[in-house]
C-alpha positions as CSV (number, residue, x, y, z in Angstrom):
1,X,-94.5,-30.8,36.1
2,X,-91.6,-32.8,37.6
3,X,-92.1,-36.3,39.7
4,X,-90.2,-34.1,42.5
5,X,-93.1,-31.4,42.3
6,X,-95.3,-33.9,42.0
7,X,-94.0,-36.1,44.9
8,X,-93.6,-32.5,47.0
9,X,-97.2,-31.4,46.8
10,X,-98.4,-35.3,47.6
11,X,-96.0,-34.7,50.4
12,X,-97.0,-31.4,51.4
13,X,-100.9,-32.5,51.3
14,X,-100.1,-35.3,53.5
15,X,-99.0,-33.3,56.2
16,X,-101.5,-30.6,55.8
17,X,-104.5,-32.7,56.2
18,X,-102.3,-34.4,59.6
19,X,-101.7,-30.8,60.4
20,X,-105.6,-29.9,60.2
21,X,-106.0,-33.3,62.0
22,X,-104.3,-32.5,64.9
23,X,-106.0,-28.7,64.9
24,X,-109.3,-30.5,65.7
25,X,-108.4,-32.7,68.0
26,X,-106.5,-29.4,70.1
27,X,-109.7,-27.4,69.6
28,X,-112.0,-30.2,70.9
29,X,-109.7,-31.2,73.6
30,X,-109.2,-27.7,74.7
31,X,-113.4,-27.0,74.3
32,X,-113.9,-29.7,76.6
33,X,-111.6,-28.4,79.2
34,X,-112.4,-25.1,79.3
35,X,-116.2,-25.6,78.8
36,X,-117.1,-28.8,79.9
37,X,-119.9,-29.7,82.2
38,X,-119.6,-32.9,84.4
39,X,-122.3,-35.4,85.1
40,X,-123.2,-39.2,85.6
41,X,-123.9,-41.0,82.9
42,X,-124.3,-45.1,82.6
43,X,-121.8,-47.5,80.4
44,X,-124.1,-49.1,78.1
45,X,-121.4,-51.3,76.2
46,X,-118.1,-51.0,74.6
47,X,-117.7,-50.7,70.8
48,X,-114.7,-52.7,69.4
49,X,-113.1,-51.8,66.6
50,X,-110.2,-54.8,65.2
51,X,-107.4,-53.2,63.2
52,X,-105.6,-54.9,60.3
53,X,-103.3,-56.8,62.7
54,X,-105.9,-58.1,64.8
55,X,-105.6,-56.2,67.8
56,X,-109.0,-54.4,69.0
57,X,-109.7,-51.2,70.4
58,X,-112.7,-50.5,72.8
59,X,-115.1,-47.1,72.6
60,X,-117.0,-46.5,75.5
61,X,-120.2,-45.8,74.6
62,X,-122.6,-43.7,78.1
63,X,-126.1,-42.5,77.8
64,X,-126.6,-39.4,79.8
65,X,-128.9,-36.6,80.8
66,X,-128.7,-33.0,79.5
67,X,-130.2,-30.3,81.7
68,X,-133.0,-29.8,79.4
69,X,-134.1,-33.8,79.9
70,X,-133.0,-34.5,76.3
71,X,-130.8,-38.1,76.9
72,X,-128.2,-38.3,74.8
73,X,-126.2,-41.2,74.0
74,X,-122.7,-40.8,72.9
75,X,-119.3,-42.9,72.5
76,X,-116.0,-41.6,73.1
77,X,-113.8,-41.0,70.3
78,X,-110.6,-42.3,72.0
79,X,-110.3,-46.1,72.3
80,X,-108.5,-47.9,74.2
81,X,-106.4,-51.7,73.5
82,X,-107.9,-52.9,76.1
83,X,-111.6,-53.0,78.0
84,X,-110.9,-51.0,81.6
85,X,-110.7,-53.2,84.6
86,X,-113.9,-53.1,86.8
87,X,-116.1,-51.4,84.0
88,X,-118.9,-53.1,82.5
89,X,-122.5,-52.2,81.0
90,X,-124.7,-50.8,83.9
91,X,-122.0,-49.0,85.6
92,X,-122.1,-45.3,86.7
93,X,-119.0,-43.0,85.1
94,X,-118.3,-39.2,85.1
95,X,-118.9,-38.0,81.6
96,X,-117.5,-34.5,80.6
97,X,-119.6,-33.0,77.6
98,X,-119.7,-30.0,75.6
99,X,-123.0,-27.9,76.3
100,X,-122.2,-26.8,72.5
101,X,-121.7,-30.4,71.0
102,X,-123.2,-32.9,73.4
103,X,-121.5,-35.4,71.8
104,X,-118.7,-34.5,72.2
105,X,-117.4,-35.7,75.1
106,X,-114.6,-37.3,77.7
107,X,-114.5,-40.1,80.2
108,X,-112.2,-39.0,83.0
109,X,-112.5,-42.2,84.9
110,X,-112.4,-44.6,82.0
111,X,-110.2,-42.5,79.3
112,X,-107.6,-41.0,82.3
113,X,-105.2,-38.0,81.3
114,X,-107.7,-37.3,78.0
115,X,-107.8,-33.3,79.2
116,X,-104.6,-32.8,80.7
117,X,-102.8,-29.8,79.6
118,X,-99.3,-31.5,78.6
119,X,-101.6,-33.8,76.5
120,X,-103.2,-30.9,74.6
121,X,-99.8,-28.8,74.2
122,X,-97.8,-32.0,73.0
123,X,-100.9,-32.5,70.2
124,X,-100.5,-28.4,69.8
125,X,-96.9,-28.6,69.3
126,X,-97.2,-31.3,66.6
127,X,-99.6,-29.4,65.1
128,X,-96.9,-26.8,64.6
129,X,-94.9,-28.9,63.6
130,X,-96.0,-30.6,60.9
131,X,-97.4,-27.1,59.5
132,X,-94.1,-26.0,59.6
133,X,-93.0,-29.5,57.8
134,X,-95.7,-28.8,55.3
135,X,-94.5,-25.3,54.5
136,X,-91.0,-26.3,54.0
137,X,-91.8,-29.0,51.8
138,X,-93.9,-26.3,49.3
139,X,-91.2,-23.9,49.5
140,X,-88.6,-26.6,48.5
141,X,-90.8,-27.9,46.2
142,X,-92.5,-24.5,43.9
């Protein structure tokens, strides 16, 4: 096997697993917009999550109610660089949640535009394209 094989199956790997990436984060996006049930839930604190360079991120993390009276506490899976003005533990916030996956979940008012349609076809489209990327790089490289 030649370092250019090698190197083109690393490559190709790479983007696959992006590619897959991606694929979940369409499927749970698009889930939550199609099945999604709103309700209250309360803010019970922010998780914050400092990269390499020092900058944090803030999860939301709400405690809500399902129908059944099961409470379920669950923290949103996109951060933000900054803690949202006017929020803080003890407030009141819509929570959108997946009757299938609970925790699954969005925070329109905290985590605006999370569900919007050009969001989920731009992730879509760079889902395509990176599993196109991925299938020209193993047809270059075997």
């Amino acid at each position: 096997m030649t370092i250019e094989r090698l190197a083109g199956g690393i490559g190709a790997a790479i983007t696959g697993i992006i590619c897959i990436g991606f694929a979940f984060e369409v499927l749970r996006r698009c889930r939550l917009r199609l099945r999604g049930v709103r309700t209250t839930a309360e803010l019970v604190r922010f998780r914050t999550e400092t990269s390499e360079d020092g900058s944090p991120t803030y999860y939301p993390v709400v405690v809500f109610t399902l129908p059944d009276g099961t409470e379920m506490t669950a923290e949103a899976g996109d951060g933000i660089p900054y803690p949202p003005l006017g929020s803080k533990e003890g407030d009141l916030t819509e929570v959108i949640y997946d009757p299938a996956a609970p925790s699954s979940i969005s925070l329109p008012s905290l985590l605006p535009g999370r569900l919007k349609t050009s969001e989920i076809l731009a992730l879509g489209a760079g889902c395509v394209g990176l599993a196109f990327a991925t299938w020209l790089i193993l047809a270059e490289t075997f």
